[in-house]
Z-matrix of the N, CA and C atoms (Angstrom, degrees):
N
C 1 1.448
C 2 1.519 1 108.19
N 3 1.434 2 115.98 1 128.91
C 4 0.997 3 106.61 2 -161.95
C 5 1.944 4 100.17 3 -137.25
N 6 1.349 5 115.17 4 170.85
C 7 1.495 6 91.07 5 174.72
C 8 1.901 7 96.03 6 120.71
N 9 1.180 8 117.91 7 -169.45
C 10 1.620 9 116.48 8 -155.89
C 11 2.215 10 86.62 9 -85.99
N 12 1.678 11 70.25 10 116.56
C 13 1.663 12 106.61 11 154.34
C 14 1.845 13 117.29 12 -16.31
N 15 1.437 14 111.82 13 -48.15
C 16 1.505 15 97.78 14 -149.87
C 17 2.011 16 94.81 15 -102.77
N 18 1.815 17 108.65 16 -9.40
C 19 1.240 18 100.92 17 177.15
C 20 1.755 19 112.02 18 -79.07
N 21 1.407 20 93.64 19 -18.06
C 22 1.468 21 107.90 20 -168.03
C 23 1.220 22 98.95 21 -63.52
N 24 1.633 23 111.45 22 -56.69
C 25 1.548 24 108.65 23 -174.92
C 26 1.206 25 121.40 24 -40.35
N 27 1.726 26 105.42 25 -51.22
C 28 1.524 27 115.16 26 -156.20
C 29 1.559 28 100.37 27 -75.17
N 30 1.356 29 122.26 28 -22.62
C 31 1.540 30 118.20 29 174.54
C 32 1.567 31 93.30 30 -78.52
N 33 1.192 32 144.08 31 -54.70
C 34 1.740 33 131.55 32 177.90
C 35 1.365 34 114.70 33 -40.21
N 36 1.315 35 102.78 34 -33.03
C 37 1.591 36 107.42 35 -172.90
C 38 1.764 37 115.24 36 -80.69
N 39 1.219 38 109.41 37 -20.96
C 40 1.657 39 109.13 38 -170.50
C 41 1.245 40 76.14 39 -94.54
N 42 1.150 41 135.44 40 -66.70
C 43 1.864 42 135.15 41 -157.80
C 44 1.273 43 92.77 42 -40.43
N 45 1.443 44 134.33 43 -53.33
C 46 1.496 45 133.01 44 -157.84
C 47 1.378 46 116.75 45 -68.37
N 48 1.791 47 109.45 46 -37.66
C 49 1.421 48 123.45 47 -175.88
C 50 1.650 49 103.38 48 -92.01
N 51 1.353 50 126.30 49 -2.94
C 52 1.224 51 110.29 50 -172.16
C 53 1.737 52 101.13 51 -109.23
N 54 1.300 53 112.20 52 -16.47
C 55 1.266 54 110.91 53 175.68
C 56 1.355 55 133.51 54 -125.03
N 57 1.758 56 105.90 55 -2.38
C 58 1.285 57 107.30 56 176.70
C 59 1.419 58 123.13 57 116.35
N 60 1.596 59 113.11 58 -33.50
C 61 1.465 60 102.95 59 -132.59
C 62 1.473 61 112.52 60 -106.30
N 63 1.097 62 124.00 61 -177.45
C 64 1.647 63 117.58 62 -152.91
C 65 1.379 64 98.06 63 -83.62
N 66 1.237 65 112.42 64 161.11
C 67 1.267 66 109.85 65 166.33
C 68 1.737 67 129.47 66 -60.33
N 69 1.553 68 114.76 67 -26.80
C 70 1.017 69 113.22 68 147.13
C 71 1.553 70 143.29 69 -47.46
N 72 1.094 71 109.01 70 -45.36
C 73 1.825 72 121.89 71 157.79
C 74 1.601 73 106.04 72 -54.08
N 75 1.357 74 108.48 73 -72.62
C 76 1.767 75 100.54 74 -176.28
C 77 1.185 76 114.94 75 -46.82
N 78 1.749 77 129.81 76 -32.66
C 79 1.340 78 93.92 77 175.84
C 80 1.512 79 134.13 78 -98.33
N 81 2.111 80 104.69 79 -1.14
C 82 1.416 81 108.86 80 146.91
C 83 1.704 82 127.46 81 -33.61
N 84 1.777 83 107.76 82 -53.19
C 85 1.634 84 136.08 83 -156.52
C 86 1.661 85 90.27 84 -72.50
N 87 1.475 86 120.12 85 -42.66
C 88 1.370 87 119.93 86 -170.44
C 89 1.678 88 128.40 87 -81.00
N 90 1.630 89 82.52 88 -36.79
C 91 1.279 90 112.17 89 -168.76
C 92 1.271 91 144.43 90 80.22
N 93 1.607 92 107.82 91 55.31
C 94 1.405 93 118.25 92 -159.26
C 95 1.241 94 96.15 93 -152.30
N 96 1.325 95 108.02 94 -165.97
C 97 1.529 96 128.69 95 -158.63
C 98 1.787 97 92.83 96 -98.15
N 99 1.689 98 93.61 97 141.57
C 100 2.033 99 105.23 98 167.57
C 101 0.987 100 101.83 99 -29.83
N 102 1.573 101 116.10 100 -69.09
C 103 1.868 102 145.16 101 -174.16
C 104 0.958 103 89.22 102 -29.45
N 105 1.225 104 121.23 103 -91.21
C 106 1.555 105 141.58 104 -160.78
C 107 1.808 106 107.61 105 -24.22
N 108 1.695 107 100.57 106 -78.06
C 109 1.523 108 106.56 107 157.78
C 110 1.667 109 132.82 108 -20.45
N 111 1.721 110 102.40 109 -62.44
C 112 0.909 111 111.64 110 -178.67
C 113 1.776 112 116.07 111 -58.72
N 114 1.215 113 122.70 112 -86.10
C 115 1.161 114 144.57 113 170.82
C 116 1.828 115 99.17 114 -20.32
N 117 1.737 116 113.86 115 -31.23
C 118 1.330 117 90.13 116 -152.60
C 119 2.504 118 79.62 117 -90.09
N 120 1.156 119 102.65 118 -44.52
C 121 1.717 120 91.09 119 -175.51
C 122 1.556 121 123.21 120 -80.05
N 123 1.524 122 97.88 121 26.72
C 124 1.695 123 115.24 122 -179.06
C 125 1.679 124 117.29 123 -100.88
N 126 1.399 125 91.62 124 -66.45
C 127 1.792 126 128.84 125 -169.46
C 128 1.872 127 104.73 126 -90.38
N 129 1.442 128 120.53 127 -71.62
C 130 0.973 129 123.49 128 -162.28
C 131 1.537 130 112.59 129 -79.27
N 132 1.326 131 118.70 130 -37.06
C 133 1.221 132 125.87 131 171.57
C 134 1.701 133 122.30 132 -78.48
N 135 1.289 134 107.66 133 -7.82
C 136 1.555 135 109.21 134 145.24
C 137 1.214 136 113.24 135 -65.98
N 138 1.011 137 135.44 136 -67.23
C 139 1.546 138 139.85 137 -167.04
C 140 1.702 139 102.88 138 -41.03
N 141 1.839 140 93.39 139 -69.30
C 142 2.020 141 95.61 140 -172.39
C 143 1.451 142 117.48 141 -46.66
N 144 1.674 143 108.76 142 -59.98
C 145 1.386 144 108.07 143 -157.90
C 146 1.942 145 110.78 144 -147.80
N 147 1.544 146 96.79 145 86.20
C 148 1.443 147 109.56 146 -159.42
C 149 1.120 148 107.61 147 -58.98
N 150 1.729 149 133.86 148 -17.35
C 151 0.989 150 126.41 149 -170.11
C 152 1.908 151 112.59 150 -92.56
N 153 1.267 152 97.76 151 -19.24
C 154 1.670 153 101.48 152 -179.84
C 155 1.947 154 94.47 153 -83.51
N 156 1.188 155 117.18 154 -24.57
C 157 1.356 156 113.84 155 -171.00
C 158 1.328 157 106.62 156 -85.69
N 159 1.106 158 123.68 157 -21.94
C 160 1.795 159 127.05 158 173.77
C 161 1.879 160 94.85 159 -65.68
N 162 1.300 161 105.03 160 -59.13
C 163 1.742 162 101.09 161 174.25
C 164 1.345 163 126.71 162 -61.96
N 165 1.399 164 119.67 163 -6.03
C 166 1.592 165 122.07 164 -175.29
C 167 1.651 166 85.61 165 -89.27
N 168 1.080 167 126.16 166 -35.68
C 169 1.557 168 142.12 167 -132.68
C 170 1.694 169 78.80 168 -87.42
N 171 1.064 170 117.19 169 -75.54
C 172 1.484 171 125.66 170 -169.32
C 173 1.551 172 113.45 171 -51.86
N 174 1.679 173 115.73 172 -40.62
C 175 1.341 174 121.42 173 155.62
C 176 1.836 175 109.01 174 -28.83
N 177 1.509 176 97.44 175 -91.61
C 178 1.584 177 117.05 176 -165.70
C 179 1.575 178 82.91 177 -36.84
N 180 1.120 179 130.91 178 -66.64
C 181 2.028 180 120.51 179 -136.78
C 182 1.490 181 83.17 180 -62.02
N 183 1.015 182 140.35 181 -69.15
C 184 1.562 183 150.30 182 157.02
C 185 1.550 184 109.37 183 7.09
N 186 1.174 185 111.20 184 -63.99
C 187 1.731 186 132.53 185 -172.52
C 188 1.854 187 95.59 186 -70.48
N 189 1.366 188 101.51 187 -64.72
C 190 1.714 189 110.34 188 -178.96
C 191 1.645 190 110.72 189 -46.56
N 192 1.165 191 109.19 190 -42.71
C 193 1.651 192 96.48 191 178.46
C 194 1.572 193 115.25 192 -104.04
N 195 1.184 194 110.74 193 22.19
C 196 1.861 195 115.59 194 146.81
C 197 1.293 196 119.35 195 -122.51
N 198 1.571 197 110.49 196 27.17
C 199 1.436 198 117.83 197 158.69
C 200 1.199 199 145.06 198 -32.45
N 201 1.987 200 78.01 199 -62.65
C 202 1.667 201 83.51 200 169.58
C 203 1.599 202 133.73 201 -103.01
N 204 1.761 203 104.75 202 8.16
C 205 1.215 204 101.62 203 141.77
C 206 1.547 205 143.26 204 -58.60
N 207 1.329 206 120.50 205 -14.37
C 208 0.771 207 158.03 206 -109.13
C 209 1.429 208 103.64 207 -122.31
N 210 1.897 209 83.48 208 -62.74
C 211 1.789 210 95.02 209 -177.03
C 212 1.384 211 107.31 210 -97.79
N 213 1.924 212 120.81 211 5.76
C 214 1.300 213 103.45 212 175.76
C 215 1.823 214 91.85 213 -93.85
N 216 0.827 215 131.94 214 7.30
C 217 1.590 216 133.52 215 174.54
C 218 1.318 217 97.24 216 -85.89
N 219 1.144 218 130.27 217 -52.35
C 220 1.795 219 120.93 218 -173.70
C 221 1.650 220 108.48 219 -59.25
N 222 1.497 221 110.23 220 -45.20
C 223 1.237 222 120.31 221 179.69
C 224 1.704 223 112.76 222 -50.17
N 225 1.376 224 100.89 223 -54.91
C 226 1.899 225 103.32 224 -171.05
C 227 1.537 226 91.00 225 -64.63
N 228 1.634 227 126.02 226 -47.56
C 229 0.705 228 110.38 227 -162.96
C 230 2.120 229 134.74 228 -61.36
N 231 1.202 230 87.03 229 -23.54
C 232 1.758 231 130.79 230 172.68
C 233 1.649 232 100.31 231 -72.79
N 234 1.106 233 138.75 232 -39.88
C 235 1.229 234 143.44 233 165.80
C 236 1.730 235 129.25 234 -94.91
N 237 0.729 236 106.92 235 -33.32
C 238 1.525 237 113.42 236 177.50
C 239 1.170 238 114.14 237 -149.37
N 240 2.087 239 130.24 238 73.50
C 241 0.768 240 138.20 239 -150.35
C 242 1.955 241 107.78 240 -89.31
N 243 1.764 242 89.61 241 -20.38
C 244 1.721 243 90.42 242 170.78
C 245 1.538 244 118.71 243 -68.11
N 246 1.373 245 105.00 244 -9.11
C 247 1.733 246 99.74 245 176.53
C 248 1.185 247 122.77 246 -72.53
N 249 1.378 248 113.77 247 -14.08
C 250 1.473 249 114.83 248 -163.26
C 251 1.433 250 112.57 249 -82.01
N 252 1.987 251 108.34 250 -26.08
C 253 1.162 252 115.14 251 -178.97
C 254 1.770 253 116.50 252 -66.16
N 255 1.606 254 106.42 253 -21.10
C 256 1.370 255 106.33 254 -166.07
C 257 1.705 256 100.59 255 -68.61
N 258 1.467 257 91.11 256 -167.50
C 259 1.673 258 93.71 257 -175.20
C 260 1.696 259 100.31 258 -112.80
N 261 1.113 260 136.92 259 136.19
C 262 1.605 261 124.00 260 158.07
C 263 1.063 262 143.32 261 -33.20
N 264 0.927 263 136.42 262 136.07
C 265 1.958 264 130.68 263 -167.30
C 266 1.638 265 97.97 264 -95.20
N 267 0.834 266 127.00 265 132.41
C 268 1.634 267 140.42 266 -166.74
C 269 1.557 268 88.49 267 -91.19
């Protein structure tokens, strides 16, 4: 997505708060750079619209501290990919 900077944000920023997803995904979904992502629902989207950026804000800290759940799921998943099919034991 390409085109003026501050609509981009504000579309990164609802995409982010409406679905969750890391900043890595949004900038697969968009098609741009982490940076790009980052910088644009950090820096620029403070300025436009403080109130969608307080919710991007709470997103990311959200995302940042299930990180490393996150990456021990890629890992099992990278190693023992038949586990994932089972179901959990309660």
């Amino acid at each position: 997505m390409k085109g003026d900077p501050e609509e981009r944000a504000i579309a990164l920023g609802e995409y982010i708060v409406k679905t969750g997803e890391t900043v890595r995904n949004a900038a697969t979904v968009f098609g741009i750079s982490k940076s790009t992502v980052h910088k644009d629902v950090t820096t620029r989207l403070r300025k436009i619209d403080r109130s969608l950026w307080r919710e991007v804000s709470k997103v990311l800290q959200k995302n940042k501290e299930e990180r490393h759940l996150r990456g021990g799921l890629a890992t099992r998943h990278k190693y023992h990919p038949e586990r994932d099919e089972e179901t959990p034991q309660a």
